[in-house]
N, CA, C and O atoms as a GROMACS GRO file, in nm:
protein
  296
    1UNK      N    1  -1.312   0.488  -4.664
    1UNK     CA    2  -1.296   0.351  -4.622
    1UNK      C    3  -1.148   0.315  -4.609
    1UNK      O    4  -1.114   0.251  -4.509
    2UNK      N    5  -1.057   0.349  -4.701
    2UNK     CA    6  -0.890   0.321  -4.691
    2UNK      C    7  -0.887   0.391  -4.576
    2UNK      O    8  -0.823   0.311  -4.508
    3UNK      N    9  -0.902   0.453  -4.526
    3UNK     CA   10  -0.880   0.578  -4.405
    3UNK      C   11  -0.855   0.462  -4.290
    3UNK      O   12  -0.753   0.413  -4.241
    4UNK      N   13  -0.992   0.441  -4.271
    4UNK     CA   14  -1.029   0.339  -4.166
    4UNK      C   15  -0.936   0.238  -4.171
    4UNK      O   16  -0.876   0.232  -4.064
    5UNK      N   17  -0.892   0.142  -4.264
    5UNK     CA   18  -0.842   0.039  -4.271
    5UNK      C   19  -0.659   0.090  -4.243
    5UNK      O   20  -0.584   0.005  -4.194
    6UNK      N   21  -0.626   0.173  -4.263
    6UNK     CA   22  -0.500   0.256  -4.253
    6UNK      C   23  -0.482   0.293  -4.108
    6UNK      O   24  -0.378   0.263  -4.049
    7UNK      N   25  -0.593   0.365  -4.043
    7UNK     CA   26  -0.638   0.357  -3.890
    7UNK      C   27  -0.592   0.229  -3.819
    7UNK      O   28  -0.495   0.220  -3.744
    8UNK      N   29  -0.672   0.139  -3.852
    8UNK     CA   30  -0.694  -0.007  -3.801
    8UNK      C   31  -0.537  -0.082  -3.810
    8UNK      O   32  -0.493  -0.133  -3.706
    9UNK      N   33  -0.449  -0.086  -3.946
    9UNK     CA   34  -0.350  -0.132  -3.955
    9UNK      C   35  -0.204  -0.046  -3.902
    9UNK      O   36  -0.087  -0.083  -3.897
   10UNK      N   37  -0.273   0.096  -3.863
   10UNK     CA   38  -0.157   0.144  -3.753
   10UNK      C   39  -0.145   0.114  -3.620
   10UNK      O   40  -0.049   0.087  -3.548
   11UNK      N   41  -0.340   0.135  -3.592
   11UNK     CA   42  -0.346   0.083  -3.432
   11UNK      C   43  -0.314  -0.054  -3.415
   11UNK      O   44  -0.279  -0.075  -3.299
   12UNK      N   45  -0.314  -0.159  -3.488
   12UNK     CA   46  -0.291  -0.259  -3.466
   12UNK      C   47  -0.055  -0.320  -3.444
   12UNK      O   48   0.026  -0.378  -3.372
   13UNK      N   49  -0.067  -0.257  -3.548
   13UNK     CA   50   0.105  -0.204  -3.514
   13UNK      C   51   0.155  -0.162  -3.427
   13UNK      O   52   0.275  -0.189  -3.427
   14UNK      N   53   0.109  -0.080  -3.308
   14UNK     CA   54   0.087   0.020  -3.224
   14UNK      C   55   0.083  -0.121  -3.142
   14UNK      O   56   0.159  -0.162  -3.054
   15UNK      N   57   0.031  -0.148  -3.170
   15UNK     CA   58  -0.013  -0.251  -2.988
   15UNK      C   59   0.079  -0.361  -3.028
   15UNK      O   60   0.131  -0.431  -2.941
   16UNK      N   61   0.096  -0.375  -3.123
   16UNK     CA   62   0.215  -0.541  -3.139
   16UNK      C   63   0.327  -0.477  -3.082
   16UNK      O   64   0.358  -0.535  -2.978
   17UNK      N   65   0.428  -0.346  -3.116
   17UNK     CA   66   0.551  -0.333  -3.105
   17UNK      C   67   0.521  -0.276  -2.992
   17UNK      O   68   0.628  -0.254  -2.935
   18UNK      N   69   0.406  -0.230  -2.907
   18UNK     CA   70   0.434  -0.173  -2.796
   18UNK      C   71   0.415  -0.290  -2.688
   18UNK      O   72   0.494  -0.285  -2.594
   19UNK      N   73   0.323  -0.391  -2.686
   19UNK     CA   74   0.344  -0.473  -2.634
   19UNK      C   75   0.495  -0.591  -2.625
   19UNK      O   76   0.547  -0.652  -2.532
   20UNK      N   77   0.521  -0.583  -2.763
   20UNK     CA   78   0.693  -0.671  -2.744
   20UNK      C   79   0.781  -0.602  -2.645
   20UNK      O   80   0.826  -0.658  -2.545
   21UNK      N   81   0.806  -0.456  -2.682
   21UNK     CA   82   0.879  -0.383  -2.591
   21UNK      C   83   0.835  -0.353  -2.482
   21UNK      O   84   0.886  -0.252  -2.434
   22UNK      N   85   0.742  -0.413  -2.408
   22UNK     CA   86   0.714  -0.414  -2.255
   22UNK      C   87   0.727  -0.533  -2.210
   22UNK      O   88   0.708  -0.558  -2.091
   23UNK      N   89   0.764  -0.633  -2.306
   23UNK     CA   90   0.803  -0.769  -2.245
   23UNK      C   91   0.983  -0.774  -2.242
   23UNK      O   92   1.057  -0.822  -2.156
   24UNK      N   93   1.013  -0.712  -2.355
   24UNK     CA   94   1.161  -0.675  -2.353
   24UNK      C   95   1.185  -0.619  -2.201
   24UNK      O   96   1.219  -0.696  -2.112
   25UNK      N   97   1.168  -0.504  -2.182
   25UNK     CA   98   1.169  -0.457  -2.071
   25UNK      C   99   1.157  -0.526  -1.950
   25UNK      O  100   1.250  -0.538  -1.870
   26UNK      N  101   1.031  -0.576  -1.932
   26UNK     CA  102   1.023  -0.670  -1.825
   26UNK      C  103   1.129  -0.815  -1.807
   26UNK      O  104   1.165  -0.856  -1.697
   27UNK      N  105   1.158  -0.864  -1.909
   27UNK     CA  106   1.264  -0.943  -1.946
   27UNK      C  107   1.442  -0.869  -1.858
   27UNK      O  108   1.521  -0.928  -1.783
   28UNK      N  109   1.445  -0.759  -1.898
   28UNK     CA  110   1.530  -0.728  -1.878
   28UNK      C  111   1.538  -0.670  -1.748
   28UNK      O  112   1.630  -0.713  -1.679
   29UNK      N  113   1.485  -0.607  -1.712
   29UNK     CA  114   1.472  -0.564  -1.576
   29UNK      C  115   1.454  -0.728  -1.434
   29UNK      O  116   1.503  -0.736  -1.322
   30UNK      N  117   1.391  -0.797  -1.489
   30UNK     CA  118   1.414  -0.964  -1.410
   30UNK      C  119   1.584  -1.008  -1.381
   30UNK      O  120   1.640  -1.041  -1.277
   31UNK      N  121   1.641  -0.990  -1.540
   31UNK     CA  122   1.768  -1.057  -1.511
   31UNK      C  123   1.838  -0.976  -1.412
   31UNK      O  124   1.892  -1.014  -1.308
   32UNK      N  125   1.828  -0.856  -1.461
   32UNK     CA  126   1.924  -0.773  -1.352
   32UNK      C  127   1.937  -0.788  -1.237
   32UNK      O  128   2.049  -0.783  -1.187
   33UNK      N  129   1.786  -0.820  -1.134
   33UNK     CA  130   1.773  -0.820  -1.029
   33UNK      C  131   1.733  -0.944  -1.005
   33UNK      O  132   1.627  -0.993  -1.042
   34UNK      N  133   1.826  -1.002  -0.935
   34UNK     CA  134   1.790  -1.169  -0.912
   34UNK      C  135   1.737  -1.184  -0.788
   34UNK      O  136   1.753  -1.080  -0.724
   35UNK      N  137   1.671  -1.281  -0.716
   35UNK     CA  138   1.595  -1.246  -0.618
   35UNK      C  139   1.713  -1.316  -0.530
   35UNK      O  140   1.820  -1.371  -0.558
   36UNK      N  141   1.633  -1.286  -0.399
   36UNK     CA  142   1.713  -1.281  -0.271
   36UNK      C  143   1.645  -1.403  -0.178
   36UNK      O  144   1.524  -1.412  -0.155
   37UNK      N  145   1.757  -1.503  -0.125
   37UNK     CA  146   1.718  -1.605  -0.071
   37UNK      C  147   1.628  -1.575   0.056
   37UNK      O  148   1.676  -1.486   0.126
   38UNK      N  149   1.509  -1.628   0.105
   38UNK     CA  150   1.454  -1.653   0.219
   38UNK      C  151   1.521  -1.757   0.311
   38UNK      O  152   1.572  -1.864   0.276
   39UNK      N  153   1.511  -1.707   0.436
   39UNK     CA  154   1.558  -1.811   0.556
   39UNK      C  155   1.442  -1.803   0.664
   39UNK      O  156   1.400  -1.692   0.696
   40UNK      N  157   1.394  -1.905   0.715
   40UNK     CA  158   1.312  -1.929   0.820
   40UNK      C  159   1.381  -1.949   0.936
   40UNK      O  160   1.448  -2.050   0.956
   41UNK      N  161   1.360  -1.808   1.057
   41UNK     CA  162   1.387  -1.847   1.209
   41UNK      C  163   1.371  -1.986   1.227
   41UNK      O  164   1.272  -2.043   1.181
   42UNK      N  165   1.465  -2.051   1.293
   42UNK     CA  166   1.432  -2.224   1.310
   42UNK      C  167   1.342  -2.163   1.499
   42UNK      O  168   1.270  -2.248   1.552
   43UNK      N  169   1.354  -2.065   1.552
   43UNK     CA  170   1.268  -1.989   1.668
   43UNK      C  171   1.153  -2.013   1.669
   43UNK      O  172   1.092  -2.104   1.725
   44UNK      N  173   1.105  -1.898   1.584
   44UNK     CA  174   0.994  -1.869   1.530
   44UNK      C  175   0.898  -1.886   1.406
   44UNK      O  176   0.776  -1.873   1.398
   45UNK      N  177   0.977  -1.915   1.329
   45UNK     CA  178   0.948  -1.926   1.182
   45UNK      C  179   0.929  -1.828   1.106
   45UNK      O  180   0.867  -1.848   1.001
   46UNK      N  181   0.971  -1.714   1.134
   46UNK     CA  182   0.993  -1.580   1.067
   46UNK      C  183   1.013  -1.594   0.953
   46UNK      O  184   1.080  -1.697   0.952
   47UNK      N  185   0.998  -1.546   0.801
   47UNK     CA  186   1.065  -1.539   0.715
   47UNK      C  187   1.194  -1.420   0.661
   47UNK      O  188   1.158  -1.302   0.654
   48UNK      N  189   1.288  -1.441   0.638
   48UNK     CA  190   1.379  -1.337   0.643
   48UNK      C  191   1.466  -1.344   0.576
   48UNK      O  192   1.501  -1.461   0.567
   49UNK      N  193   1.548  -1.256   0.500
   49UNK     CA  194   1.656  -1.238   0.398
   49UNK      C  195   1.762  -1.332   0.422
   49UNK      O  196   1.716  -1.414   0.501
   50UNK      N  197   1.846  -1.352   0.403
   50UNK     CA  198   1.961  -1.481   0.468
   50UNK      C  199   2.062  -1.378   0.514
   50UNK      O  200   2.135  -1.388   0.613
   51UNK      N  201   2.055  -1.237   0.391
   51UNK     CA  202   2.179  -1.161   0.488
   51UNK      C  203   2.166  -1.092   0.553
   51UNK      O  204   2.248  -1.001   0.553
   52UNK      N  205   2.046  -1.092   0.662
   52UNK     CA  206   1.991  -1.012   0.771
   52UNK      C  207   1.978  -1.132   0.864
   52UNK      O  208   1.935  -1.101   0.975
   53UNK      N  209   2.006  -1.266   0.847
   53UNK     CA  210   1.956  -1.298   0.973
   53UNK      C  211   2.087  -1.358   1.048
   53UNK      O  212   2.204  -1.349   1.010
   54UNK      N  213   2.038  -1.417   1.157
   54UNK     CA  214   2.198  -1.420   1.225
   54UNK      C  215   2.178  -1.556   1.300
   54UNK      O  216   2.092  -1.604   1.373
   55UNK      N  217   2.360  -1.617   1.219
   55UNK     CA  218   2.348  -1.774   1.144
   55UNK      C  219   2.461  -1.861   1.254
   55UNK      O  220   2.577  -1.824   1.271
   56UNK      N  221   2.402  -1.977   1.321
   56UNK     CA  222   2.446  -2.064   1.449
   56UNK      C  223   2.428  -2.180   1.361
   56UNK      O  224   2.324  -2.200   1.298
   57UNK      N  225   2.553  -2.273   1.359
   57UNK     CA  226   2.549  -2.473   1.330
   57UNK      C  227   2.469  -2.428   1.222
   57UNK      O  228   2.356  -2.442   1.269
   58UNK      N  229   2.452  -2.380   1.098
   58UNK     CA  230   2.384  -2.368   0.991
   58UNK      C  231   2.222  -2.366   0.994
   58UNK      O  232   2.139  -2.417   0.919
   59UNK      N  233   2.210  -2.293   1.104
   59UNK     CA  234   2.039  -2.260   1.129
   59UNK      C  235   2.045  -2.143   1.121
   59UNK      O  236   2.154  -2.087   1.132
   60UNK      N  237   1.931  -2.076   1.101
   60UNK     CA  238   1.929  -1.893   1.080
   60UNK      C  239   1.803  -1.863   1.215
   60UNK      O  240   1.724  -1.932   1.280
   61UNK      N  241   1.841  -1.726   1.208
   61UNK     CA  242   1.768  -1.705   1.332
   61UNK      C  243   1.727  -1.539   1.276
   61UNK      O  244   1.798  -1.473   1.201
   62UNK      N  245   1.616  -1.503   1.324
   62UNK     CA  246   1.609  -1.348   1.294
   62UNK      C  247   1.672  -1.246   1.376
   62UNK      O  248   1.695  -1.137   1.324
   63UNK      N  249   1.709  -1.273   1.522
   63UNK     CA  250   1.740  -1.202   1.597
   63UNK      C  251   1.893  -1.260   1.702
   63UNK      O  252   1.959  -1.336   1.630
   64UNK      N  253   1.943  -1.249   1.806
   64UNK     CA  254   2.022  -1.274   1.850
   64UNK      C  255   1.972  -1.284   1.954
   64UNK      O  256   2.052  -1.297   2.047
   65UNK      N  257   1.831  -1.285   1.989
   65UNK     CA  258   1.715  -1.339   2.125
   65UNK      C  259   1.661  -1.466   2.063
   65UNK      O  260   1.599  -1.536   2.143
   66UNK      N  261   1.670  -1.506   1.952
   66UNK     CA  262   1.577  -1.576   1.955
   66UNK      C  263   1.695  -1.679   1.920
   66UNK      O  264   1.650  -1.793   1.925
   67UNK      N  265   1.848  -1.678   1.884
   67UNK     CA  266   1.956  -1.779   1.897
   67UNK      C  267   1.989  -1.802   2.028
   67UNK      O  268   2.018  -1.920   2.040
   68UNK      N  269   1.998  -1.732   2.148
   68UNK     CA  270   2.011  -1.765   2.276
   68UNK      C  271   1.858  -1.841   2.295
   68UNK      O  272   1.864  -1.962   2.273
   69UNK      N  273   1.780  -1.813   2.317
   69UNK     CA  274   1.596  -1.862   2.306
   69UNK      C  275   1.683  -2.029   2.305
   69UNK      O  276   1.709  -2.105   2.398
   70UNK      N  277   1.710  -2.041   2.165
   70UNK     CA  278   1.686  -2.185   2.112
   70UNK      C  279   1.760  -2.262   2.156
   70UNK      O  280   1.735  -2.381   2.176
   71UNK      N  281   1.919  -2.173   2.191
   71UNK     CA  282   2.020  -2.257   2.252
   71UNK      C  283   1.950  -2.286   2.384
   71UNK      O  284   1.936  -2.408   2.398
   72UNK      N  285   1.906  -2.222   2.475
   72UNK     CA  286   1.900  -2.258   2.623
   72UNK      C  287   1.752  -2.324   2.625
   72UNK      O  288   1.705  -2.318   2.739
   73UNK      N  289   1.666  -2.385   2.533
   73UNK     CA  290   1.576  -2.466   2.507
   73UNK      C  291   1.637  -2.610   2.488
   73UNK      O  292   1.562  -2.702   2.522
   74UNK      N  293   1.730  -2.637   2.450
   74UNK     CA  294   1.787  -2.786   2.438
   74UNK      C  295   1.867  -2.839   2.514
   74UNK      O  296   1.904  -2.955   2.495
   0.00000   0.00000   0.00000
């Protein structure tokens, strides 16, 4: 019967410290990598990185067809 209960109070240890240290982890691995702004084609409505897209009068555009597109629309 101690057996069991010795069992029970390792496996249970087992899952507390292994679960903290996968939140550690995950914790830490978040800060590192901070996320990356989205920009919407004012074109199309694409969604797209801000430092991939290509930026007119503070509008973003995904392409350099679709900034001529918008200019020669107005």
């Amino acid at each position: 019967m101690r057996i069991l209960v010795l069992i029970a109070i390792g496996l249970l240890l087992y899952m507390i410290i292994g679960s903290f240290l996968r939140k550690q982890k995950r914790q830490q691995l978040e800060s590192e990598s901070p996320a990356e702004k989205m920009v919407s084609c004012q074109h199309c409505g694409l969604h797209i990185l801000e430092q991939e897209a290509v930026q007119a009068a503070n509008k973003f555009y995904c392409s350099a067809s679709h900034l001529e597109a918008d200019q020669q629309d107005k």
